[in-house]
C-alpha positions as CSV (number, residue, x, y, z in Angstrom):
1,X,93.8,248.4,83.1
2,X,92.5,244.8,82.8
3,X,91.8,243.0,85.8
4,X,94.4,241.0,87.3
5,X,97.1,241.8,84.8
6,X,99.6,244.6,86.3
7,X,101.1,247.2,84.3
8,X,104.8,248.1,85.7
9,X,106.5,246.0,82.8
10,X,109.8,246.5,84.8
11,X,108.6,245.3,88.2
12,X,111.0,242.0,89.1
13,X,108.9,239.2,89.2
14,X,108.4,240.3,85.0
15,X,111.8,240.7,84.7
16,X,112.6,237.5,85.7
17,X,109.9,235.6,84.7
18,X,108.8,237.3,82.1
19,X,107.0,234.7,79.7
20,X,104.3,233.9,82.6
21,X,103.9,237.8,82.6
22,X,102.7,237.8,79.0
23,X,101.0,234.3,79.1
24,X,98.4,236.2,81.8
25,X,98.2,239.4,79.4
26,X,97.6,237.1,76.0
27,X,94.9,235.2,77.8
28,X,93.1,238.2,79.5
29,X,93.7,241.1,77.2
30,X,96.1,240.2,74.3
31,X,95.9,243.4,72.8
32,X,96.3,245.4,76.2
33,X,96.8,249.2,77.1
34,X,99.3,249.6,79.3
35,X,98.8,253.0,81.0
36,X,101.9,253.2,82.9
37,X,103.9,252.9,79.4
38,X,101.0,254.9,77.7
39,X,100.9,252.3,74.7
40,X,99.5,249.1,73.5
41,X,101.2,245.8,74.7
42,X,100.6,242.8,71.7
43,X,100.9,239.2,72.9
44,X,99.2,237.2,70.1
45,X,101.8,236.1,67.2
46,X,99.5,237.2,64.3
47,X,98.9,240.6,66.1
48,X,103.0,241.5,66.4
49,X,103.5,239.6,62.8
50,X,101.3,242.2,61.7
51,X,102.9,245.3,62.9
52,X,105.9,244.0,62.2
53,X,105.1,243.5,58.6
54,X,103.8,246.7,57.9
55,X,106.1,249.4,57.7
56,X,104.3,251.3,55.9
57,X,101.9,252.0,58.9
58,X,104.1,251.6,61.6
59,X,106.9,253.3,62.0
60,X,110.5,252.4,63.7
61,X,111.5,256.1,64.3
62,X,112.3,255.6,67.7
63,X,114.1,259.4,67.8
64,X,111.5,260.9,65.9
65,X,108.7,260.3,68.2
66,X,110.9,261.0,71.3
67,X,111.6,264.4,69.9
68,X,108.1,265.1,69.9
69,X,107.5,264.1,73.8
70,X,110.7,266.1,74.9
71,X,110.6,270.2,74.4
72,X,114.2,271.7,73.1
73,X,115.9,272.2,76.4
74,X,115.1,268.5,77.6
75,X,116.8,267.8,74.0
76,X,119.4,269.9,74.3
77,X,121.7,267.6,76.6
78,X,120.8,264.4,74.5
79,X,122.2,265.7,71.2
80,X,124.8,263.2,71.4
81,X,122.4,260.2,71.1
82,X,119.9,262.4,68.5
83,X,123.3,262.9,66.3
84,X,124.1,258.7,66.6
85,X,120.9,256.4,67.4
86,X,118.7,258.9,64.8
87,X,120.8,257.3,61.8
88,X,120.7,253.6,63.0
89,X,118.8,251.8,60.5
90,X,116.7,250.2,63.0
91,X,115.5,253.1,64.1
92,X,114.7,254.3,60.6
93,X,112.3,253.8,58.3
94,X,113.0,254.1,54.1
95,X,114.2,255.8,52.2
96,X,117.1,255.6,54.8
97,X,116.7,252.5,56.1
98,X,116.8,251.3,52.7
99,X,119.7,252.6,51.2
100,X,121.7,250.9,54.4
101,X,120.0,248.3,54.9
102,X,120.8,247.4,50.7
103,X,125.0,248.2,51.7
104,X,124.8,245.9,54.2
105,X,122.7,242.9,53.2
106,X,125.3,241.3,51.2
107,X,127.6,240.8,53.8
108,X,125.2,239.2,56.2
109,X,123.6,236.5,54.3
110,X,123.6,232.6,55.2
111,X,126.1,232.3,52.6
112,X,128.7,235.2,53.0
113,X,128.7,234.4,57.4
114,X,129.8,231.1,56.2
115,X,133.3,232.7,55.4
116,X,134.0,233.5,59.2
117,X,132.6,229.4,60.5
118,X,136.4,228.7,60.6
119,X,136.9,231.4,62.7
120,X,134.3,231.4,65.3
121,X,135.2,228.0,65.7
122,X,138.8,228.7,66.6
123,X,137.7,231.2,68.8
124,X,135.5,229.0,70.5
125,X,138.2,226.2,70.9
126,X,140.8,228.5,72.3
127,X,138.2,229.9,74.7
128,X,137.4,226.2,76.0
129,X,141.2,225.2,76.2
130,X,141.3,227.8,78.4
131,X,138.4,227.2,80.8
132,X,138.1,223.1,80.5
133,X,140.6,223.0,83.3
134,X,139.4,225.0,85.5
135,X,136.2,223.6,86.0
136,X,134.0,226.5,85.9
137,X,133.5,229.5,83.7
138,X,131.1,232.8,84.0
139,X,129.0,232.2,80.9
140,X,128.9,235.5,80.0
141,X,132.0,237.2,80.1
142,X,134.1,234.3,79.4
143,X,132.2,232.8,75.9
144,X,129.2,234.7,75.1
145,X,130.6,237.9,74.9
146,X,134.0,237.0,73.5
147,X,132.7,235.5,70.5
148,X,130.4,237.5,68.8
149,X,132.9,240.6,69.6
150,X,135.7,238.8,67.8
151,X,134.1,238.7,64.9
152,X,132.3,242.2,64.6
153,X,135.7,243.7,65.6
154,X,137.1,241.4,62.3
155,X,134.2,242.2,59.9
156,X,135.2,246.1,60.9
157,X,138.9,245.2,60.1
158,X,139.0,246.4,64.2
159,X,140.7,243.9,65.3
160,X,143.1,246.0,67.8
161,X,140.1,247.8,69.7
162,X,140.1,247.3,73.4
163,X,137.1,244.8,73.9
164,X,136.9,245.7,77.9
165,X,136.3,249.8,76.8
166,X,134.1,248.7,74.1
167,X,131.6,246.1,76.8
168,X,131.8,249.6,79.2
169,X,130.7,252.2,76.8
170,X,128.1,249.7,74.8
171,X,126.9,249.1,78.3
172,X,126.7,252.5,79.1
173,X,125.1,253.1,75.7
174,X,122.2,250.8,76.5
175,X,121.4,252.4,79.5
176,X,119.3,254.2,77.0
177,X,116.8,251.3,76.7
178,X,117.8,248.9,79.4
179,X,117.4,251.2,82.2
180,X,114.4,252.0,84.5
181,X,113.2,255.6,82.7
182,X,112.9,256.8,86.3
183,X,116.5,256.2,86.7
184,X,117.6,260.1,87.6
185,X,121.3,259.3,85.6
186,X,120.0,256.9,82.6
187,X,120.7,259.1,79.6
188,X,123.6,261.2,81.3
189,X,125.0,257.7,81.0
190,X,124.0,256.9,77.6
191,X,125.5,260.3,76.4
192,X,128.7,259.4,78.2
193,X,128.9,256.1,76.4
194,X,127.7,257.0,72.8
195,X,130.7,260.0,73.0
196,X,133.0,257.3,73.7
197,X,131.7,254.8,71.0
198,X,132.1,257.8,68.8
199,X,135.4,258.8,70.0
200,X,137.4,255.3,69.8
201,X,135.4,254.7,66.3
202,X,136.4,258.6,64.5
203,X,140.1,257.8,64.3
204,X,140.1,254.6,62.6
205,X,137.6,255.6,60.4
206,X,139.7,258.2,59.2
207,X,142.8,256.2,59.1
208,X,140.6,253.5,57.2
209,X,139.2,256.3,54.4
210,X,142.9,256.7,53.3
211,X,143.8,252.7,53.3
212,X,140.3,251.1,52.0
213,X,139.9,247.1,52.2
214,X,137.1,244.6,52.2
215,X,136.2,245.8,55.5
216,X,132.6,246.9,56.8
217,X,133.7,250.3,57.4
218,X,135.6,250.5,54.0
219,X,132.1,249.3,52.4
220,X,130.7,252.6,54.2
221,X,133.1,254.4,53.6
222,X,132.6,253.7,49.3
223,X,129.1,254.4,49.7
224,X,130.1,258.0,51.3
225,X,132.4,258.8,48.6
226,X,129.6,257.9,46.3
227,X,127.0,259.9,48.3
228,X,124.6,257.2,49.0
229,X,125.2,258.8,52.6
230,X,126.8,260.8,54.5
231,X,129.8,261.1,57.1
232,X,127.4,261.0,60.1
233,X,125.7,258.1,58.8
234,X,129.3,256.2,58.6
235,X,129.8,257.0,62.4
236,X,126.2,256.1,63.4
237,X,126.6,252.8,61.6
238,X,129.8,251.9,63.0
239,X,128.6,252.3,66.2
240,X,125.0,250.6,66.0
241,X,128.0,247.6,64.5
242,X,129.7,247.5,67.4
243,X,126.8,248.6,69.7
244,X,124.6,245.3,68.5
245,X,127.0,242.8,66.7
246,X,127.9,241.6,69.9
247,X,124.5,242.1,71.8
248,X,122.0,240.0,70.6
249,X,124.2,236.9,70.0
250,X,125.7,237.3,73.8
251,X,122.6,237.0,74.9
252,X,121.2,234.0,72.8
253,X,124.8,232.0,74.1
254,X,124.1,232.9,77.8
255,X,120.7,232.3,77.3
256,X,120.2,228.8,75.4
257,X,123.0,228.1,77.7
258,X,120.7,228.2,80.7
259,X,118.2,226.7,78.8
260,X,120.0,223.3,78.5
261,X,121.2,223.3,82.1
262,X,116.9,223.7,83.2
263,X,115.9,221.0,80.7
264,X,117.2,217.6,82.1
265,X,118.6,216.1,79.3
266,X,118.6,218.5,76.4
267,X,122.5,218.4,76.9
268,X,122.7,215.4,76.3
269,X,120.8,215.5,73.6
270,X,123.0,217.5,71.7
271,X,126.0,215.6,72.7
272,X,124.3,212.5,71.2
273,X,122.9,214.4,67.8
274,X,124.4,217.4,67.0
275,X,123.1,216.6,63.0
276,X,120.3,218.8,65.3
277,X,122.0,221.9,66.2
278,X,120.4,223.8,63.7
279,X,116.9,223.3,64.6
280,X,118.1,223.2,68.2
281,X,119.6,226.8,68.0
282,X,116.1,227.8,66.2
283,X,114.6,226.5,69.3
284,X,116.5,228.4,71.8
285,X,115.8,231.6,70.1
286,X,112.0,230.7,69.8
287,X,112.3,229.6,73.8
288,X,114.0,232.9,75.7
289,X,115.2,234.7,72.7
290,X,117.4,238.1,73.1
291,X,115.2,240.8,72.7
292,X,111.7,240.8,74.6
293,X,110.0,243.4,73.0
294,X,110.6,245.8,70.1
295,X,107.8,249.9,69.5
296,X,106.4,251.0,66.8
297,X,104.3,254.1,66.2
298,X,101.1,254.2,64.5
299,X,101.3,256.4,61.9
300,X,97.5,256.5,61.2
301,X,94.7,254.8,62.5
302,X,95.0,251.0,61.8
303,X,92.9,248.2,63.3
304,X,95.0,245.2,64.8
305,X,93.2,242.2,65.7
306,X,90.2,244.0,66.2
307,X,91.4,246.8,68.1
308,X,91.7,250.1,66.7
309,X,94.8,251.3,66.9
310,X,95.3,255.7,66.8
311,X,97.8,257.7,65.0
312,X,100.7,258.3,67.0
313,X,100.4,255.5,69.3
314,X,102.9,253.6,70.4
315,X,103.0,249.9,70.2
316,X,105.4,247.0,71.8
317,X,105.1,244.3,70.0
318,X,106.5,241.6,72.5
319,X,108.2,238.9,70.5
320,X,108.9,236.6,73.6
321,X,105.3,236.7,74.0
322,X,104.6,235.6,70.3
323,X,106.9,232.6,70.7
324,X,105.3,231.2,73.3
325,X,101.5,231.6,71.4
326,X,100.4,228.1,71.0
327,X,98.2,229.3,68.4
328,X,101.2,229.4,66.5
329,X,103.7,226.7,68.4
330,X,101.7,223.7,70.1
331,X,103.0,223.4,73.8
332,X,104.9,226.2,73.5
333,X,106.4,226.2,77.0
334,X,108.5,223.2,76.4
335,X,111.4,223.5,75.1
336,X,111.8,220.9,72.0
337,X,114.9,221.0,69.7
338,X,113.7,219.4,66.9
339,X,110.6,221.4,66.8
340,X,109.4,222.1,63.2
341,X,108.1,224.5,61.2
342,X,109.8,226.8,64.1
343,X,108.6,230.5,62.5
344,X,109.6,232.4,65.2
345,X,109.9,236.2,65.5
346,X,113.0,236.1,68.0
347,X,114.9,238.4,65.2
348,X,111.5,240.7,64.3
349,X,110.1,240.0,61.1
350,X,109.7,242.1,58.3
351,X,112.1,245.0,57.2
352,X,113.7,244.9,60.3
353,X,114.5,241.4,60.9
354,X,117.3,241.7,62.2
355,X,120.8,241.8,59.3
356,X,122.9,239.8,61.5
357,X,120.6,237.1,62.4
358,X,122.7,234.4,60.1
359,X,125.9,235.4,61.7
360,X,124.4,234.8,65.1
361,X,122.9,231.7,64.9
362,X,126.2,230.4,62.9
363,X,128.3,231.9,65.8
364,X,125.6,230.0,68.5
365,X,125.7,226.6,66.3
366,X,129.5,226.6,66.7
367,X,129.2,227.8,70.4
368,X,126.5,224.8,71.7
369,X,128.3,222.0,69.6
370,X,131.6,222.7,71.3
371,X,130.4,223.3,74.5
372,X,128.1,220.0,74.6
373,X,131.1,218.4,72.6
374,X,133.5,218.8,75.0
375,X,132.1,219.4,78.2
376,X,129.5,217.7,80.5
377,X,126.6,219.4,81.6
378,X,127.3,222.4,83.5
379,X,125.5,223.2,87.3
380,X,124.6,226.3,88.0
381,X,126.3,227.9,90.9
382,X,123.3,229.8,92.2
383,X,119.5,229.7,91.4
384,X,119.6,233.6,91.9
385,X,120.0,234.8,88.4
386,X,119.7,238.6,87.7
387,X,118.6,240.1,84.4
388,X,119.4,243.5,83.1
389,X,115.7,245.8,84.0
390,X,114.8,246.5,80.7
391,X,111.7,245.9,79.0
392,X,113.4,245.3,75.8
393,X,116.2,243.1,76.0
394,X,116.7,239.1,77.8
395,X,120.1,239.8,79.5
396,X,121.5,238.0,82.1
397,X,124.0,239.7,83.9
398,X,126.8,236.9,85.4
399,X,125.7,233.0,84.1
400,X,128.5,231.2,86.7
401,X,128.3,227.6,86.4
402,X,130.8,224.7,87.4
403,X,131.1,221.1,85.3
């Protein structure tokens, strides 16, 4: 361990702070072993740019290599999350990852997300005529969360799915990842959560294979019948859908959200230009993104940034910590909203940038313009925020502000 830098990644000071955290680790030892996690921890943006990049040495089989650590009765009880999370493209690497990754694509770009702007901006609007008069609003369960589910529930042709099961089980899901691995109940938890994903998801799929439409699970479903993959994979997919279409852009809402409020006139800002949004939302992501960190495995011996690197090591590449390397972004602790070039890696980089990425910041442009549109700058209620522990994800738990 490195003088001065301390290696319990979930201890509360990191996960509320936790871009001074990874500040002291890039200036001290940017390419650090952590020995509590048993893995290398990258801070530099060229380092995790990298990784990122090259698939070809470092693999995203998160279930693969947690097969290896856990012996067939530790197993045994996860088979659930084996059957689902193994098939996530995220956690794949090709051929598989490929072949959904290619089924997908098309219906992510910046060009086919624009068909759902009218949309998100009604959903928006009817979410604000609701809270405007009260004056207040819990950031995250009353906007962030309602719109990205809206529309993942729409591009699934879902649109009759309980949303208050679906926040319980996906939160129950990611107690995979965004619970303390000490935690005695974690992936009793997760298990209980994928079964339900799986449960409420079976039925319509089914119904859906004899009454195809433009849908995302009719598109799965095609590829099935043309065995590109199989019925498990449709399942899988359908839940990592439902799991992270909402997720990620939650969190960049609630996030940016608090962002503005911190930074004295940045509201204002928007209000006054909002020909900026787009950089501005580029901005936010780069600032306190959604997602922290994201592992990869070595799969043979590589050299990173001068530091060898063994087969079958794991690696978290922190992307937080990469957007806040001034090598790459001069002053990169302040938050500017025109800043540009703005490269940041808040959605990964490489193969795995994230697919929904332009449905997310399309869904955030429509959320900030309204919300800075039509409403003054919010205070926050209390300066005791709480994040989910989790070394991967930025998640704030309740964001309740008054205006």
């Amino acid at each position: 361990m490195a003088a001065g830098i301390s290696d319990d990644l979930m201890a509360p000071e990191v996960i509320e702070d936790p871009h001074t955290y990874y500040r002291t680790i890039r200036e001290l030892d940017p390419i650090h072993w952590n020995d509590r996690w048993g893995g290398w921890v990258l801070t530099r943006y060229d380092d995790v740019v990298q990784v990122l990049r090259d698939w070809k040495r470092f693999s995203s089989d998160r279930m693969g290599f947690l097969a290896n650590e856990l012996s067939p009765e530790e197993q045994e009880p996860l088979t659930p999350i084996f059957d689902v999370l193994s098939r996530w493209m995220v956690f794949s690497d090709p051929p598989h990852h490929t072949k959904l990754r290619l089924l997908l694509n098309p219906l992510f770009t910046p060009t086919a997300v624009e068909y759902y702007r009218e949309q998100v901006r009604g959903i928006v609007k009817r979410r604000l005529d609701e809270i405007e008069p009260l004056g207040r609003m819990e950031v995250v369960r009353d906007l962030a969360y309602q719109i990205p589910m809206s529309v993942i529930l729409d591009l699934m042709g879902a649109r009759e799915l309980d949303r208050d099961d679906i926040k319980v089980w996906s939160e129950q899901l990611g107690a995979f990842f965004f619970i303390r691995a000490d935690e005695p109940r974690r992936r009793e938890i997760a298990v209980e959560g994928v079964n339900n994903l799986v449960a409420l998801l079976e039925p319509l799929i089914e119904e859906r294979r004899a009454s195809r439409g433009d849908d995302l699970i009719s598109v799965l479903l095609n590829a099935e019948d043309a065995g590109e993959i199989t019925h498990d994979d449709v399942v899988a997919t359908c839940v990592l859908l439902i799991f992270g279409g909402h997720e990620t852009t939650m969190n960049l809402i609630a996030n940016g959200t608090l962002a503005l409020i911190r930074n004295p006139g940045s509201w204002e800002f928007l209000r006054d230009n909002p020909d900026t949004m787009r950089n501005a939302v580029e901005e936010l992501l780069r600032y306190d993104g959604s997602v922290k960190t994201t592992v990869r495995w070595a799969k043979e011996d590589v050299e990173v940034g001068g530091q060898l690197i063994r087969a079958g090591e794991r690696v978290l590449c922190g992307l937080s910590a990469a957007n806040r390397d001034p090598a790459q972004f001069p002053d990169p602790d302040r938050l500017e909203l025109t800043r540009s070039p703005n490269l940041h890696v808040a959605f990964a980089h490489g193969i795995h940038v994230c697919i929904g990425g332009p449905l997310a910041k399309l869904e955030a442009r429509e959320a900030f313009t309204a919300l800075t549109q039509r409403l003054p700058c919010p205070t926050l209620e209390t300066e005791h925020l709480e994040y989910r522990p989790t070394v991967i994800g930025r998640a704030l738990m309740r964001l309740p502000v008054t205006f």
